[in-house]
C-alpha positions, 0 to 999 in steps of 0.5 A, spaced: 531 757 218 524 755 216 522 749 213 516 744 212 514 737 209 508 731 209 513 727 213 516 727 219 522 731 220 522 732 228 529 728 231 532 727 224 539 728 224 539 731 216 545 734 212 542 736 207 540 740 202 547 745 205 549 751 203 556 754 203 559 761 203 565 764 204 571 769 204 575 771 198 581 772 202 586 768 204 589 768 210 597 767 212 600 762 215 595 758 213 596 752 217 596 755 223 590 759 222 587 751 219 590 749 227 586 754 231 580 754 227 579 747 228 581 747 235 576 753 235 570 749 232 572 742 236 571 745 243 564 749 240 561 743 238 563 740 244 559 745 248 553 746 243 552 737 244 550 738 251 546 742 251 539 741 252 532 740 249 531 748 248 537 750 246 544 747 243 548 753 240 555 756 242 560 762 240 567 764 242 572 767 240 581 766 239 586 769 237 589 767 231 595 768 226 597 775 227 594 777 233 588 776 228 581 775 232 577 768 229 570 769 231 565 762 231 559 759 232 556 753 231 549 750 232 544 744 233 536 744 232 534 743 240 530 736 238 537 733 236 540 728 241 548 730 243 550 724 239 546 726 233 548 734 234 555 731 235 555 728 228 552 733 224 557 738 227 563 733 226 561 732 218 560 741 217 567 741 220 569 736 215 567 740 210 571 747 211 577 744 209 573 741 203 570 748 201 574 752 204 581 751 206 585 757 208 579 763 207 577 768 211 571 766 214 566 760 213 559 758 213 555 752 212 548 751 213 544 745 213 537 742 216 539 740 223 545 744 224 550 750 221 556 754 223 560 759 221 566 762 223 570 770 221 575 774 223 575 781 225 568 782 225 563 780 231 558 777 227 553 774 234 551 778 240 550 776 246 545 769 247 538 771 247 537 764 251 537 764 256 534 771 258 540 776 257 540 783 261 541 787 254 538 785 247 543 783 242 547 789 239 545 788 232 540 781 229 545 776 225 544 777 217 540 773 213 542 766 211 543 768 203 546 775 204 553 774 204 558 773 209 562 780 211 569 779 211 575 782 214 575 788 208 568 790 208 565 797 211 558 798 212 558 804 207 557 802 202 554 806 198 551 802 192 548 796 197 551 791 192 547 784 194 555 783 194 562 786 196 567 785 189 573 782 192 571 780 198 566 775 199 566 768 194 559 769 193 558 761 190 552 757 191 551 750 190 546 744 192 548 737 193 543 731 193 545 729 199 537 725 201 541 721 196 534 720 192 540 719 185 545 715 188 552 715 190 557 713 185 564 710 188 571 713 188 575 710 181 568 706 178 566 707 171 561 713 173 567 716 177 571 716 170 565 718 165 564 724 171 571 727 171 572 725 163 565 729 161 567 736 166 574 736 163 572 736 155 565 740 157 568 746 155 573 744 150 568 746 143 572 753 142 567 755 137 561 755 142 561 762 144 554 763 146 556 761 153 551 754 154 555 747 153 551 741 154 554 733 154 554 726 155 558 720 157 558 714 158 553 709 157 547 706 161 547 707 168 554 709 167 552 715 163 553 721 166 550 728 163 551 736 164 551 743 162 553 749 164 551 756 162 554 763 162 551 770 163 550 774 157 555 778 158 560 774 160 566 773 153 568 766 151 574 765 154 572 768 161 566 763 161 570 758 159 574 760 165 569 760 170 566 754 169 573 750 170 574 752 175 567 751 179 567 743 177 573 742 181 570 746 187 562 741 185 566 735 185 569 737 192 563 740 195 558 734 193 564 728 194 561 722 190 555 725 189 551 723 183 547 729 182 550 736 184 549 744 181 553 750 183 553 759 181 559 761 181 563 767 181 557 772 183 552 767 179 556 769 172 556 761 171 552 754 173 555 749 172 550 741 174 551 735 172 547 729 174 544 720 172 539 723 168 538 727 162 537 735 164 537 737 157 531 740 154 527 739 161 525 746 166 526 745 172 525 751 178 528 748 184 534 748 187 533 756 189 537 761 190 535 767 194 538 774 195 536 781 196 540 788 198 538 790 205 536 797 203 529 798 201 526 803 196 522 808 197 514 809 193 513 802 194 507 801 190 510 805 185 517 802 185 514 795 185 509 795 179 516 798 175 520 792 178 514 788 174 513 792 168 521 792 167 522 784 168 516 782 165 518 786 158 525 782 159 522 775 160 518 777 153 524 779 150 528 771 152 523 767 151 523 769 144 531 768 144 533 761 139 537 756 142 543 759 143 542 765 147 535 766 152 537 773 155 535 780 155 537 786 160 535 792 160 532 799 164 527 803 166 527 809 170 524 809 177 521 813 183 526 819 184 529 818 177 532 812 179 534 808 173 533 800 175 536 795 172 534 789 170 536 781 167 532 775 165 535 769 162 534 762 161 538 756 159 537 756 151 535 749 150 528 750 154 522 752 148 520 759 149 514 757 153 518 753 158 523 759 159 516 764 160 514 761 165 520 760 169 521 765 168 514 768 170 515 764 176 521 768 179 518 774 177 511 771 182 517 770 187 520 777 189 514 779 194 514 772 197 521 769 198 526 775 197 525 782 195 518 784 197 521 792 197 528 791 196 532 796 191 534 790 188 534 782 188 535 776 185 533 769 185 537 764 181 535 757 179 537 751 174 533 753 169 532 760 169 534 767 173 533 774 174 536 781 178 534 787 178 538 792 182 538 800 183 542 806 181 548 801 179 549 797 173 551 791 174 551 787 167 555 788 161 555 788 154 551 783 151 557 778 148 553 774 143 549 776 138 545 771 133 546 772 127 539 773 125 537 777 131 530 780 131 529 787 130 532 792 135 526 794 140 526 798 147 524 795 154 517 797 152 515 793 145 509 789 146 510 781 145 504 781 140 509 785 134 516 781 137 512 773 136 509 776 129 516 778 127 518 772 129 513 768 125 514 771 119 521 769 119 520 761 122 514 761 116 520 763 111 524 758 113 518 753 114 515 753 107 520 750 103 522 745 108 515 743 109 514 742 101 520 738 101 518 733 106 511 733 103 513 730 096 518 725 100 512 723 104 508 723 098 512 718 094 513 714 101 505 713 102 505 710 095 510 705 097 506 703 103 500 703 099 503 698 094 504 693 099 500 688 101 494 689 106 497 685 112 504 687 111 503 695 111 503 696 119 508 690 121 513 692 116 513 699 120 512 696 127 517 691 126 524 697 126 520 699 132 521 694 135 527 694 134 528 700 138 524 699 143 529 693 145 534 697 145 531 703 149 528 698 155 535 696 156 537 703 156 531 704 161 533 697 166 534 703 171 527 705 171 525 697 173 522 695 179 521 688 182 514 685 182 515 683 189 517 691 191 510 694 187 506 688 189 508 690 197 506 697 195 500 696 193 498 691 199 499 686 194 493 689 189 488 690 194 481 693 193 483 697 199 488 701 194 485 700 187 483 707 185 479 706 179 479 701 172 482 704 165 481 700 159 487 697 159 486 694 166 486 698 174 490 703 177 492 702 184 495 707 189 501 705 194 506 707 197 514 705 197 519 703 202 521 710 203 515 713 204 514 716 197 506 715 194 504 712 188 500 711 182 501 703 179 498 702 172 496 694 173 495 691 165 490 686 164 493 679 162 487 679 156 487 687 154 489 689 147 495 693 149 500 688 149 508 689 149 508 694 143 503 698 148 507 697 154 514 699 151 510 704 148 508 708 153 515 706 158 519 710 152 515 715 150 513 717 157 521 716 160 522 722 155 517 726 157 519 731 162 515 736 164 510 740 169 504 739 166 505 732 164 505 725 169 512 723 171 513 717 170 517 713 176 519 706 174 516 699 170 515 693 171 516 687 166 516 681 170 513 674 166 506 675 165 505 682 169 508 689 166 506 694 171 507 702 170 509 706 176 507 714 175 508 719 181 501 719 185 497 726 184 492 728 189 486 730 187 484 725 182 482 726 175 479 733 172 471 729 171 471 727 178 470 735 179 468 738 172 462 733 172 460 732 178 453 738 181 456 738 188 464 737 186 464 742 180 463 749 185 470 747 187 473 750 181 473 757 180 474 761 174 482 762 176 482 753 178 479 752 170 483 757 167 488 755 170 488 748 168 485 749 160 492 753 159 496 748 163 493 743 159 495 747 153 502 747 155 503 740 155 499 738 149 505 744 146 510 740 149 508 733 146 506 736 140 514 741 138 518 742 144 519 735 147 525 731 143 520 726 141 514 729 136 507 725 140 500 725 139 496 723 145 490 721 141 486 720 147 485 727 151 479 727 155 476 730 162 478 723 165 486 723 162 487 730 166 490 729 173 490 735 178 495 735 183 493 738 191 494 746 188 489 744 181 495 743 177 492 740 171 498 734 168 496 730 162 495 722 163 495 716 159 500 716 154 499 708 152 494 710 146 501 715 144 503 716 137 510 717 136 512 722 131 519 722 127 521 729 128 518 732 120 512 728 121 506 731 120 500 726 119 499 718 119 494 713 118 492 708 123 487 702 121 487 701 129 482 707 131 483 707 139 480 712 144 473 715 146 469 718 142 466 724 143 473 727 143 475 724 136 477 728 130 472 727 125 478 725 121 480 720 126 474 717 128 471 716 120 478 715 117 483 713 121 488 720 120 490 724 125 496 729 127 497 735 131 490 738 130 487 732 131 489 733 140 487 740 138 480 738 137 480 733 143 483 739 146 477 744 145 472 739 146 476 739 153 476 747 153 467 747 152 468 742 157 471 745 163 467 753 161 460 749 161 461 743 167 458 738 162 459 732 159 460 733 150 454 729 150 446 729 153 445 735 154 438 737 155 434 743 155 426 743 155 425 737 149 431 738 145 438 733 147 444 736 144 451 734 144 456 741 147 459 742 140 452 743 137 449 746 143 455 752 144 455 753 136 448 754 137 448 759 143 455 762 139 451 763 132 445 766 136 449 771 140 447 768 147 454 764 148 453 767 156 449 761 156 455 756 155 458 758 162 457 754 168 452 758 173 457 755 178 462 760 175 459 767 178 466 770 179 473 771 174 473 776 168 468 774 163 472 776 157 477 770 159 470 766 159 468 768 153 475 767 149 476 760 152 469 759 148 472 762 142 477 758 142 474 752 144 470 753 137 476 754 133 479 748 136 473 744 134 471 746 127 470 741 121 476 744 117 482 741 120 487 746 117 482 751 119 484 749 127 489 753 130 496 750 133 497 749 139 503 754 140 497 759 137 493 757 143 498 758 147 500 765 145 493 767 146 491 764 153 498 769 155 496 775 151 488 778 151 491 782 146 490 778 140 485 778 136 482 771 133 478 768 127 471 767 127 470 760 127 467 756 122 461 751 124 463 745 128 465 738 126 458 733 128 454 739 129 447 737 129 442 742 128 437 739 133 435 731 136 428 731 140 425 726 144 420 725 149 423 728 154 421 731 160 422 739 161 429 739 164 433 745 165 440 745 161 444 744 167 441 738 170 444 732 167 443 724 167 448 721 170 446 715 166 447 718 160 452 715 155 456 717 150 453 717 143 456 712 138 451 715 132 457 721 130 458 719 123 452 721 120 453 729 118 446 733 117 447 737 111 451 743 113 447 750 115 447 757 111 450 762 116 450 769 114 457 770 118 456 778 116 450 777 123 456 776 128 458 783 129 461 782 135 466 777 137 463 775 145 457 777 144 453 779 151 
């Protein structure tokens, strides 16, 4: 066992998270096998708590039912006290007649202590502690290789992660940190669970093998899902998730939070306080690899590769029914290696692909670097690979409007067009129909009388942001409870000042840091900011977001607790002439397409349709591995779902970032992030602000400036000379689509799912970009001779955005060649 943490683990008697394995077999004479294994683990903790501070570990053996031998082991990390052992030990064993009642063989795992008992096969060796005369016979199996059992041999010639009817390969995580609480036996909560379980698998027309549900309301409310492998029929799906949900609520007794694999992973089942619809999660995991390793190595691996990342491709594309894709490919030796991806369908296929593509990056870190075949399993998505034997079936679901049949090696590019064209056949109508609907509404608004055409709409909003803070009371932190958090709102922990008030660092009574939003009492966010940005953001679940933690609505004070990310804002290194040479090319990229995936998620795979309208260096949090997450939803426009622009007589957010549209005229929609977004993007290639560039005489803005360079084939000289490594075609895409992001015709942007798709794919081939929005062709001044690269610090944002130079006749049939050298 390995583990690590920022806090302080040493002398802690911890119980979880814990993992449990048995046999498949059942013994006989049942109670009298319970009698002697009992007896067998009583007398082993007794002998491993009066151990000493190097060691506390016990191995014995009896006889059992049968003239069966009955072999055990138990153990304690070393720093433990003998009472503290004694404890940990004591609810392990609780726990077998739990889990585990009459098997064969057990074993449970935890942070400070594990045991584990078979039959009919030694599974220890002689204890190398104190110095033995002679090593241990064998090395004990790896924590997540299943169990031998009575029945297994070691000849088994196809090295099967695990053996088919002799070990129970069932995996599950409990929340026993109780960072979700418990619930009480019979309690509403109690109820809801046991209801909500019961009927989850009830809709017999279901027959894709995903089931989402709820029940209950408030702090009662109760959520679940359970998925299926692909290959698994409706019945047998069905049949294996009732009987994983009474093993769950046995193995995690009142807990509220709980996620097990059953049966060989054919099925997960999880249920929780929160919401998990719609939401990617990558831990727990669950690791397991054959014990035989391949041969060509390189080889093998790039073909283990190859193949998964085809089938990671082939889900991400899957509706939401069915993320599932299997397929082979042939390996060193003629070995075929087989293969399987699937996430749970309620992820958007970005979501899905990078799950997935997490996975993938683990096999040579976490468990199959070599191995003939691996797994890792996780709440929102998993993978196998295995080699000479096929361990799926048939796909039992098939959508009716499938994609054209392809093999294993089709490229993305031509699924995701296939795939566009049926999502625009599909879209046009729709769009024209919601587009006459919008029209007639906007007369009707317009009709009204000037005072009244905001109000009337903010009104039914507030309405429902009444209800949905009710909803929300579980978010709600006292006063006094942030207030001593903050070392009550000292300068100390102030991390800087928004336009709505500061922001402090603190630190909860449980160790856990956090970013506390203080709303000034004279800011222009009243309640309908505050409730705004609590609702929208409660919602919002995503890695490329800030999570939201918690409220505060007390009198006159209405505070936002979010998680505290490292390493500050992005402008703090991007701006900055000695912070910005920590940001690579791989850093930078890294966060422009994370960036993107999280303006994606607002803007189409969220439940809720949000425009940020303030996208900018200062709003991008990075946490401690540069992780880019969006910030600032207070300035958030919630969209109905088939909305696809508004008017606002309230234009807020920075300039410099505006759309035009926004900024002149008060319209703004999904391409108006887009824009923000590739003002971001010129940013974070070039290291400068998008104002007060300077360069000999002439100070120009970044959008005019990178045009220039762009049109006159001299883009290179937009790259941050800090930046002198990393694949300069990446660089020059980025400005590229930059440039189309910024462009003056706002049809003309691209999506934010087109933006995505081409920061995943080098493939893809781009638009020229047109001329820019606010481009200027020039502004001189009497300034001294500078180098591009020195910037003022003093220099402000200019407001003067709204005046256009008349537009410059390009000869596009001069660019000839897309990134020019």
């Amino acid at each position: 066992m390995l583990r690590y943490s920022d806090r302080s683990i040493f002398n802690l008697n911890e119980i979880g998270p814990a993992y449990f394995m048995w046999s498949m077999l059942n013994a006989t004479q049942v109670d009298q096998f319970n009698k002697v294994v009992k007896d067998l683990l009583d007398g082993l903790k007794t002998k491993a708590k009066s151990g000493d501070s190097q060691s506390k570990y016990a191995t014995a053996s009896v006889s059992g039912p049968d003239n069966r031998t009955i072999y055990g082991l138990v153990q304690c990390t070393p720093n433990l006290s003998g009472p503290q052992c004694d404890d940990c030990l004591v609810q392990s064993i609780k726990e077998v007649s739990h889990c585990c009642n009459s098997r064969l063989g057990v074993r449970i795992v935890r942070p400070s202590c594990n045991l584990r008992f078979e039959t009919a096969s030694l599974f220890y060796g002689t204890p190398a502690y104190p110095p033995s005369p002679s090593p241990s016979p064998s090395p004990s199996q790896p924590l997540l290789m299943p169990p031998p059992s009575s029945t297994v041999t070691n000849n088994n010639s196809s090295g099967e992660i695990q053996v088919h009817n002799n070990t129970q390969n069932y995996h599950y995580c409990c929340d026993f940190n109780h960072v979700r609480g418990n619930y009480t036996a019979n309690s509403t909560y109690h109820t809801n669970l046991n209801t909500l379980l019961s009927t989850l698998t009830s809709n017999t027309e279901i027959e894709y093998g995903f089931y989402n549900s709820s029940q209950g309301e408030n702090t009662d409310k109760v959520y679940a899902i359970g998925l299926c492998t692909g290959d698994i029929k409706p019945d047998e799906c069905r049949n294996c998730l009732n009987g994983s949900r009474a093993n769950l609520t046995e193995l995690c007794p009142n807990q509220k939070e709980a996620i097990g694999w059953y049966e060989d992973e054919k099925c997960m089942l999880r249920y929780s306080d929160r919401s998990i619809l719609d939401l990617m999660e990558t831990g727990p995991a669950f690791y397991a690899n054959n014990m035989d390793n391949a041969t060509d190595l390189d080889q093998f691996n790039k073909d283990v590769n190859t193949l998964l990342g085809n089938l990671k491709n082939e889900a991400a594309l899957g509706d939401s029914r069915l993320k599932y894709a299997v397929g082979n490919t042939s390996g060193p030796d003629n070995k075929l290696i087989y293969g399987l991806v699937q996430c749970t369908p309620d992820l958007s296929g970005s979501e899905c692909f990078d799950c997935l593509s997490q996975s993938i990056e683990r096999i040579p870190i976490d468990c199959c670097k070599d191995r003939k075949g691996g797994r890792v399993v996780r709440p929102s998505c998993n993978m196998r690979f295995e080699t000479s034997f096929l361990f799926y079936g048939d796909t039992a679901y098939v959508s009716p409007t499938p994609p054209s049949s392809t093999t294993t090696n089709t490229t993305s590019e031509v699924k995701s067009n296939k795939a566009t064209i049926i999502a625009i056949a599909i879209a046009v109508p729709v769009v024209v129909f919601f587009a006459v609907v919008l029209i007639f509404f906007f007369i009707c608004i317009r009709m009204r009388k000037p005072g009244e055409k905001f109000e009337a709409q903010q009104e039914t909003y507030d309405d429902d942001d009444d209800n949905e803070i009710d909803i929300s009371e579980s978010l709600q932190f006292s006063f006094n409870t942030i207030r001593e958090a903050t070392n009550d709102f000292s300068d100390s922990n102030k991390l800087g000042q928004g336009g709505f008030g500061a922001v402090y660092k603190g630190r909860l009574i449980n160790g856990q840091e956090i970013a506390v939003k203080r709303l000034s009492r004279d800011s222009g966010q009243g309640e309908r900011e505050f409730k705004n940005e609590v609702l929208l953001v409660a919602k919002l679940q995503h890695r490329n977001l800030v999570r939201l933690l918690g409220f505060c609505l007390e009198g006159r004070e209405r505070l936002l607790v979010y998680e505290f990310v490292t390493n500050k804002s992005l402008d703090y290194f991007i701006f900055d002439q000695t912070n910005r040479a920590q940001l690579d090319w791989e850093k930078r990229y890294k966060i422009i397409a994370g960036t993107a995936r999280g303006i994606l998620y607002l803007h189409q795979d969220s439940r809720l349709r949000v425009i940020h309208r303030d996208l900018k260096a200062s709003n991008i949090l990075l946490d401690e591995d540069m992780n880019p997450k969006i910030a600032d939803f207070g300035l958030a426009r919630l969209f109905v779902v088939d909305q696809t622009h508004a008017d606002t007589n309230r234009v807020v957010g920075t300039y410099g970032y505006m759309a035009p549209e926004y900024a002149m005229h008060g319209q703004f929609s999904e391409k108006s992030d887009v824009f923000s977004f590739g003002v971001l993007v010129l940013e974070v290639v070039s290291g400068q602000r998008n104002s007060g560039i300077r360069h000999g005489e002439n100070i120009d803005d970044l959008l005019s400036f990178a045009w220039r360079r762009w049109k006159e084939g001299r883009a290179t000289d937009i790259i941050d000379p800090t930046v002198n490594s990393g694949s300069r075609n990446e660089i020059m895409r980025c400005i590229h689509i930059g440039l189309l992001c910024v462009q003056d015709n706002v049809a003309a942007r691209p999506t934010m799912a087109s933006i995505v798709l081409v920061l995943n794919s080098h493939s893809l081939s781009l638009p020229l970009p047109l001329e820019p929005a606010f481009y200027l062709d020039s502004r001189t001044g009497n300034l001294p001779n500078m180098q591009l690269w020195e910037l003022n610090s003093e220099t402000t944002r200019s407001n003067e955005y709204t005046t256009r130079s008349a537009q410059e006749s390009v000869n596009e049939a001069s660019v000839t060649e897309p990134y020019p050298r």
